[in-house]
Chimera marker file (.cmm) of the C-alpha trace (Angstrom):
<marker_set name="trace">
<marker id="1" x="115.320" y="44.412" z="131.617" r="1" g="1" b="0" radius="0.5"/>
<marker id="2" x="115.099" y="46.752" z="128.673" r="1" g="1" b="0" radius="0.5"/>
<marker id="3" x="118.571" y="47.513" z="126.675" r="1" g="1" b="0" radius="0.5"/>
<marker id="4" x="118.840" y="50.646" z="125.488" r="1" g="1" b="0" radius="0.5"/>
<marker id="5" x="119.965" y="51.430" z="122.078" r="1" g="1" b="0" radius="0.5"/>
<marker id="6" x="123.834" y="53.154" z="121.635" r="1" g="1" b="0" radius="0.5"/>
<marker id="7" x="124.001" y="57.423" z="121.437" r="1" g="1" b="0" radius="0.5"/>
<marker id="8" x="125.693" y="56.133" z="118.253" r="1" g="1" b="0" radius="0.5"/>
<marker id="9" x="122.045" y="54.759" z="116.968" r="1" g="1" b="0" radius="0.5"/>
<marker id="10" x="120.103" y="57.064" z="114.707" r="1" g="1" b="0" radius="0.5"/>
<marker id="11" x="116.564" y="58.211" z="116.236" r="1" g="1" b="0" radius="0.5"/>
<marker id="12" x="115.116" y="59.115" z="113.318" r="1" g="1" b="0" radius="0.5"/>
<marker id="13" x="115.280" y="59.227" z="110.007" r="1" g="1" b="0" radius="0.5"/>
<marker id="14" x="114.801" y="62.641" z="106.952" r="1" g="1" b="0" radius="0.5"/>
<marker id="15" x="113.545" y="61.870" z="103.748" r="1" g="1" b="0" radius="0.5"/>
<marker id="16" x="114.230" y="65.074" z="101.871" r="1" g="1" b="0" radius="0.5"/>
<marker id="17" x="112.408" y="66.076" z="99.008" r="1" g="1" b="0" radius="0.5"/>
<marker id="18" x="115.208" y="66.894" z="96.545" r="1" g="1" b="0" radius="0.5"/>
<marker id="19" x="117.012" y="63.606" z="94.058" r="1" g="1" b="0" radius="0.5"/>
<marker id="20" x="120.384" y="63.321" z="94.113" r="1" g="1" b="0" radius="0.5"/>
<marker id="21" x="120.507" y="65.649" z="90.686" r="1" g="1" b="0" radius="0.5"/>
<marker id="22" x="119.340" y="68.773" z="93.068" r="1" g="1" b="0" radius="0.5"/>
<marker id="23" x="115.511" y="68.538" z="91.707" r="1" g="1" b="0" radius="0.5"/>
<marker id="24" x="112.733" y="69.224" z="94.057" r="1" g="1" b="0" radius="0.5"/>
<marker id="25" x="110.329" y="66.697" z="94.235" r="1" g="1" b="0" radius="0.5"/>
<marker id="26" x="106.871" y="66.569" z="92.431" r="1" g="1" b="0" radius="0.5"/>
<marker id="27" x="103.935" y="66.747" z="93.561" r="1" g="1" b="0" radius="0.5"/>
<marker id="28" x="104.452" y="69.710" z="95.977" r="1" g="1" b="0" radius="0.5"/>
<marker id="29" x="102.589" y="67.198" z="98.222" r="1" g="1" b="0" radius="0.5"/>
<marker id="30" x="104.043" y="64.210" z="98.222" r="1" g="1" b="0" radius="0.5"/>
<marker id="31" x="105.518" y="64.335" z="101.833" r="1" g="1" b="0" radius="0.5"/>
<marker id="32" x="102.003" y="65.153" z="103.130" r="1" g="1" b="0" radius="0.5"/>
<marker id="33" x="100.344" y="62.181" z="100.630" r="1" g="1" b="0" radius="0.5"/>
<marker id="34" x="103.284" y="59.560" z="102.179" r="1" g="1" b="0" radius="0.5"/>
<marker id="35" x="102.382" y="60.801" z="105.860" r="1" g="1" b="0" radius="0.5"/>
<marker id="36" x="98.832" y="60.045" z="105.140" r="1" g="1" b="0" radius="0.5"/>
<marker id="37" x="99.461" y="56.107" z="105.606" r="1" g="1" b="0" radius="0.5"/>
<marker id="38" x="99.963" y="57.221" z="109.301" r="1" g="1" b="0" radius="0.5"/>
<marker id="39" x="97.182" y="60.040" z="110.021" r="1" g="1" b="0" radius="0.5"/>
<marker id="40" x="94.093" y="60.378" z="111.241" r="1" g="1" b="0" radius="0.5"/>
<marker id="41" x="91.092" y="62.632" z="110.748" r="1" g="1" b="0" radius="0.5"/>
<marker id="42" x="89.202" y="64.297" z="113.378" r="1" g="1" b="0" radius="0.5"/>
<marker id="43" x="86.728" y="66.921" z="113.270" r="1" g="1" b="0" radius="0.5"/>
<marker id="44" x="87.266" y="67.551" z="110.063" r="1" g="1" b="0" radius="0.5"/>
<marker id="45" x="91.221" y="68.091" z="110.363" r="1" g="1" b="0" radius="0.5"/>
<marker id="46" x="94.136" y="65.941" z="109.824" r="1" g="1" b="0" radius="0.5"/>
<marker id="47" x="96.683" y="64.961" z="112.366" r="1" g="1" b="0" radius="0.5"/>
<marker id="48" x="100.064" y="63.253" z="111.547" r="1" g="1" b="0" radius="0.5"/>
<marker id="49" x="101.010" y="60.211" z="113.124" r="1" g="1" b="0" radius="0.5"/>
<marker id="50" x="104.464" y="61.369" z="115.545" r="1" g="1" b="0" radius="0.5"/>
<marker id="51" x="106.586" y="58.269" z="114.043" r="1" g="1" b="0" radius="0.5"/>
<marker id="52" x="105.783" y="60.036" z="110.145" r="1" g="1" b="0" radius="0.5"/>
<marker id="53" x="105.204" y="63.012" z="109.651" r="1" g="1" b="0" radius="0.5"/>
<marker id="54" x="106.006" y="66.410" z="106.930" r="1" g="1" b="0" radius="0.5"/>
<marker id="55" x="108.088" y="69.176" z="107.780" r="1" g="1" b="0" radius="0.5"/>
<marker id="56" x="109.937" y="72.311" z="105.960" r="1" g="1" b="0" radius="0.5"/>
<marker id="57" x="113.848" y="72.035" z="106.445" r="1" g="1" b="0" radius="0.5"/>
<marker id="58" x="115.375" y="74.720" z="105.482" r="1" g="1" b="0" radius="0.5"/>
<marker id="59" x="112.944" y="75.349" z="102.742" r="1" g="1" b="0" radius="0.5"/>
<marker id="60" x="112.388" y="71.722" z="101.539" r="1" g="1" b="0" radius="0.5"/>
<marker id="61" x="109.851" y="69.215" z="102.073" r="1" g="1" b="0" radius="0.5"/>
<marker id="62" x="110.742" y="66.675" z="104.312" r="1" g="1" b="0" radius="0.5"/>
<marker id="63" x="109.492" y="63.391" z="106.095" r="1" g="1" b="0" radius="0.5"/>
<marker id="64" x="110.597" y="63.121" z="109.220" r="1" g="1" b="0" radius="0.5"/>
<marker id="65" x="110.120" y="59.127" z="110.218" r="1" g="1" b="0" radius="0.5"/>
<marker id="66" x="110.823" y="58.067" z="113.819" r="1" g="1" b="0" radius="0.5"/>
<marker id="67" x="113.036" y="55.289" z="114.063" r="1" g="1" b="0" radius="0.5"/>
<marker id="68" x="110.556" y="52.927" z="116.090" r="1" g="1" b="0" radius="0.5"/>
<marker id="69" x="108.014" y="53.315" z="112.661" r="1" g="1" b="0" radius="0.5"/>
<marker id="70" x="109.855" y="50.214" z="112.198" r="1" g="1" b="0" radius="0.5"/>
<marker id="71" x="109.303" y="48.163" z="115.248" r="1" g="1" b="0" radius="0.5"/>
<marker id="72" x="106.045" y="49.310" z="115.116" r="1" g="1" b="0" radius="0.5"/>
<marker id="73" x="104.650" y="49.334" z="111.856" r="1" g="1" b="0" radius="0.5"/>
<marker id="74" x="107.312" y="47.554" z="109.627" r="1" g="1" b="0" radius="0.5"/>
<marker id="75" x="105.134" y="47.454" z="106.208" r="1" g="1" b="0" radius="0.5"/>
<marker id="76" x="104.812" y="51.280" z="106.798" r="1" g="1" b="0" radius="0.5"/>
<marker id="77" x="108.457" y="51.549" z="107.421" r="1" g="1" b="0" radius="0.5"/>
<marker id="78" x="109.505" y="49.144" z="104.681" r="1" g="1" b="0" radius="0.5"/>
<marker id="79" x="106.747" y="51.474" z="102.062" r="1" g="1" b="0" radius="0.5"/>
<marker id="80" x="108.507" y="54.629" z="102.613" r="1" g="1" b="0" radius="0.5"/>
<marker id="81" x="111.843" y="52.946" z="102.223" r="1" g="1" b="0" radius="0.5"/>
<marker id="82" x="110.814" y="52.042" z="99.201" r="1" g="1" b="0" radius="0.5"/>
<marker id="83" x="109.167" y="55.799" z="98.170" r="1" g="1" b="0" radius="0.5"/>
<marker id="84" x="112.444" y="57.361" z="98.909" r="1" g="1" b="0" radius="0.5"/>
<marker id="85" x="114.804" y="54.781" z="96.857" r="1" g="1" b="0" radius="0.5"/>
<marker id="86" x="112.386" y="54.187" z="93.721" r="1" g="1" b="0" radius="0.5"/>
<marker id="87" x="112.365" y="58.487" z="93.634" r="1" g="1" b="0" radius="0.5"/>
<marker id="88" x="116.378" y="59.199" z="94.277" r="1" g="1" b="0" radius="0.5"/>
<marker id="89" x="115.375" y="61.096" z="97.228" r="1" g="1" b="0" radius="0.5"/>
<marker id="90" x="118.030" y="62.024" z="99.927" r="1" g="1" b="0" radius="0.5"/>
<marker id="91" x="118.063" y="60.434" z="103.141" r="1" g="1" b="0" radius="0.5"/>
<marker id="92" x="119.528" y="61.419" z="106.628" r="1" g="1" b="0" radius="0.5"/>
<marker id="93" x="120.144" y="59.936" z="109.417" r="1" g="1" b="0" radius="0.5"/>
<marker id="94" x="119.623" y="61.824" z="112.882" r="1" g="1" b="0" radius="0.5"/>
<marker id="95" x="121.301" y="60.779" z="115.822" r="1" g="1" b="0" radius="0.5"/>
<marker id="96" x="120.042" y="61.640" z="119.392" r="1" g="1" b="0" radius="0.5"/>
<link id1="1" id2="2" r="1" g="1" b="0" radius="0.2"/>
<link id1="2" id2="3" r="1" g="1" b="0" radius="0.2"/>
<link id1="3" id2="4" r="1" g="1" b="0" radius="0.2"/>
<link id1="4" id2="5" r="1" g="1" b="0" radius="0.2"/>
<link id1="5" id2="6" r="1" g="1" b="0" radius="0.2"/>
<link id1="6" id2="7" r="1" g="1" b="0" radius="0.2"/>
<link id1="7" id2="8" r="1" g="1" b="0" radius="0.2"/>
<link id1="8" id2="9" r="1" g="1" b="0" radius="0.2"/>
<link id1="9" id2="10" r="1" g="1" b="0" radius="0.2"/>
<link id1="10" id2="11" r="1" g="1" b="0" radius="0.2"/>
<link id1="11" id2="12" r="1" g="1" b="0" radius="0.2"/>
<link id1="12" id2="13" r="1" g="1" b="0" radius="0.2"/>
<link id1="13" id2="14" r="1" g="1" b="0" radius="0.2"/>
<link id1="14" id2="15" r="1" g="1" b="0" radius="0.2"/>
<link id1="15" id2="16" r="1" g="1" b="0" radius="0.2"/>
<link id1="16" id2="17" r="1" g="1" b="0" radius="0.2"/>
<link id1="17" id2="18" r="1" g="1" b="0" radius="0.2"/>
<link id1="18" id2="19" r="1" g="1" b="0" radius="0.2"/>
<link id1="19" id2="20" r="1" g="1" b="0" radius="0.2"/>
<link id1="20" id2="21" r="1" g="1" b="0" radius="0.2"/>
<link id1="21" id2="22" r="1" g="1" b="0" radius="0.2"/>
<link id1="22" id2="23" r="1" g="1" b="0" radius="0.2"/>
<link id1="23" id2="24" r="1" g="1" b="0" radius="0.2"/>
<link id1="24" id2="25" r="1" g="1" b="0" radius="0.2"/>
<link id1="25" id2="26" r="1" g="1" b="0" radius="0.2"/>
<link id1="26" id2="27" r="1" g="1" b="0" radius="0.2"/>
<link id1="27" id2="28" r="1" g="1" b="0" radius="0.2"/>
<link id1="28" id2="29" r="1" g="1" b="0" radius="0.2"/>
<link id1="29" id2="30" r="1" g="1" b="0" radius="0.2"/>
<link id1="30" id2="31" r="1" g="1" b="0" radius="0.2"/>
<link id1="31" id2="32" r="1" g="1" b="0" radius="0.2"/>
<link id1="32" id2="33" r="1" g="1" b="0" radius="0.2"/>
<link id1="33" id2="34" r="1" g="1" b="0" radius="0.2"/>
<link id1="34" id2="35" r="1" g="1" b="0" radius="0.2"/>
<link id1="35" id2="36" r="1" g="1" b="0" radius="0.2"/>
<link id1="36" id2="37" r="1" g="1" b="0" radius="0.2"/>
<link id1="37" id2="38" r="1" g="1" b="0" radius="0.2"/>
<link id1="38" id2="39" r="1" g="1" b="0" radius="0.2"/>
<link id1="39" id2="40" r="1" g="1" b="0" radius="0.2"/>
<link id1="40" id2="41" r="1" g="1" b="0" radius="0.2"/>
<link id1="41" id2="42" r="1" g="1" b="0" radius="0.2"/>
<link id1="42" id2="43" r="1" g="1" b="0" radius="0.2"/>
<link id1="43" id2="44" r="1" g="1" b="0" radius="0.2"/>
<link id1="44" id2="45" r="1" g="1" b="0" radius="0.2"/>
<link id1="45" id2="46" r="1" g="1" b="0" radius="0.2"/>
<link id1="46" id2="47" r="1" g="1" b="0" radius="0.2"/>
<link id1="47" id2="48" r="1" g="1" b="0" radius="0.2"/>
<link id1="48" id2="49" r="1" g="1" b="0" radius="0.2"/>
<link id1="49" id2="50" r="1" g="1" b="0" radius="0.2"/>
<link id1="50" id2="51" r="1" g="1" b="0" radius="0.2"/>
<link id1="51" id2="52" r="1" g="1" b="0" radius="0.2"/>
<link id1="52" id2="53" r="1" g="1" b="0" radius="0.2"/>
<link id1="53" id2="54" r="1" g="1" b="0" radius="0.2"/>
<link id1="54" id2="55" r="1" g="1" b="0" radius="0.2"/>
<link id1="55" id2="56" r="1" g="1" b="0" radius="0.2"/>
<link id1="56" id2="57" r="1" g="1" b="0" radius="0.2"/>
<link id1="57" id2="58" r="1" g="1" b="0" radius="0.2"/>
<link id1="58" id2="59" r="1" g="1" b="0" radius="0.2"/>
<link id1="59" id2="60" r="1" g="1" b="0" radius="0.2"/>
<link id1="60" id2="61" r="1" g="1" b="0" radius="0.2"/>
<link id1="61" id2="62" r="1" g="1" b="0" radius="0.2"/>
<link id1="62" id2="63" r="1" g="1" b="0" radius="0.2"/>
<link id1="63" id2="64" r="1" g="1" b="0" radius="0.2"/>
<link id1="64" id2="65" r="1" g="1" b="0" radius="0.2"/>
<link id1="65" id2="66" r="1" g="1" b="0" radius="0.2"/>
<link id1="66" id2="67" r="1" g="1" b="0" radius="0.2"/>
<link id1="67" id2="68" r="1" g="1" b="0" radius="0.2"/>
<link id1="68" id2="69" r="1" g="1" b="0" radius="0.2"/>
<link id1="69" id2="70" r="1" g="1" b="0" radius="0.2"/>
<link id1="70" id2="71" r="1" g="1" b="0" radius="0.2"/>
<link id1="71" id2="72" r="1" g="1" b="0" radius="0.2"/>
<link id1="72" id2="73" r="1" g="1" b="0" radius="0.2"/>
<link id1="73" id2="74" r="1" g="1" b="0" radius="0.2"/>
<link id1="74" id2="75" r="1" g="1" b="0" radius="0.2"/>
<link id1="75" id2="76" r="1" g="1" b="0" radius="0.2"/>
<link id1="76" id2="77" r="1" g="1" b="0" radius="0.2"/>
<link id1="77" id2="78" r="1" g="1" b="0" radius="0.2"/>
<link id1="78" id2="79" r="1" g="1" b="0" radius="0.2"/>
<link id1="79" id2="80" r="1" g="1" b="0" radius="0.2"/>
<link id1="80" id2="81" r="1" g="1" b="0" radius="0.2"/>
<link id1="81" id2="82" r="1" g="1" b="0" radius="0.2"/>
<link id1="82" id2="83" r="1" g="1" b="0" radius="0.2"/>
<link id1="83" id2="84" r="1" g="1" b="0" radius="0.2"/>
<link id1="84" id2="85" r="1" g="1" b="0" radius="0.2"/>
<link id1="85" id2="86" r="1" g="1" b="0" radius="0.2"/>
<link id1="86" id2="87" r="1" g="1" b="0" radius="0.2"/>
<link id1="87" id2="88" r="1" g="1" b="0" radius="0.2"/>
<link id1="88" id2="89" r="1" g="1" b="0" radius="0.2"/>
<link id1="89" id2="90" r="1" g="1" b="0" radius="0.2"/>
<link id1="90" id2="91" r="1" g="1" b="0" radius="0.2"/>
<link id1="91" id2="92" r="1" g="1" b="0" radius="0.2"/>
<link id1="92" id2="93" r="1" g="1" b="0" radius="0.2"/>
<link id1="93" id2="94" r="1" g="1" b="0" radius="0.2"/>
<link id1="94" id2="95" r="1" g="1" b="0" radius="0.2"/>
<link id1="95" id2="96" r="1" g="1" b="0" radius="0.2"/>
</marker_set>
């Protein structure tokens, strides 16, 4: 039988593109060039992987990485980890 995490865990995780000085994060691409490790390309268009993907937040470039990224793919998980801490960038936790 499968145990279910508490409400209390966070479901995902936002990696937002400012550093803790208020700075918006170079390249202006950067969230869409970390997604890449997850996306695929079909018919000559790219599609982000559900567990990592960009958004806008309130004006701000954002990953938004799904909280089984690192059950499932735990380098992946571990490599954006790592992109966020080695560039000061903010991270949130969302809970469900």
């Amino acid at each position: 039988m499968e145990q279910k995490a508490p409400s209390s865990a966070p479901c995902k995780l936002i990696i937002r593109g400012l550093t803790s000085s208020g700075q918006k994060f170079r390249p202006s691409d950067w969230a869409e060039r970390l997604c890449g490790h997850m996306a695929t390309f079909k018919h000559r268009r790219i599609y982000f992987s559900p567990k990592l993907r960009p958004a806008v937040i309130e004006g701000i470039k954002c990953v938004i990485v799904d909280i089984d990224l690192v059950q499932t793919h735990p380098k992946v998980h571990q490599t954006v980890l790592d992109f966020a801490n080695t560039n000061d960038l903010g991270l949130i936790e969302e809970k469900s």
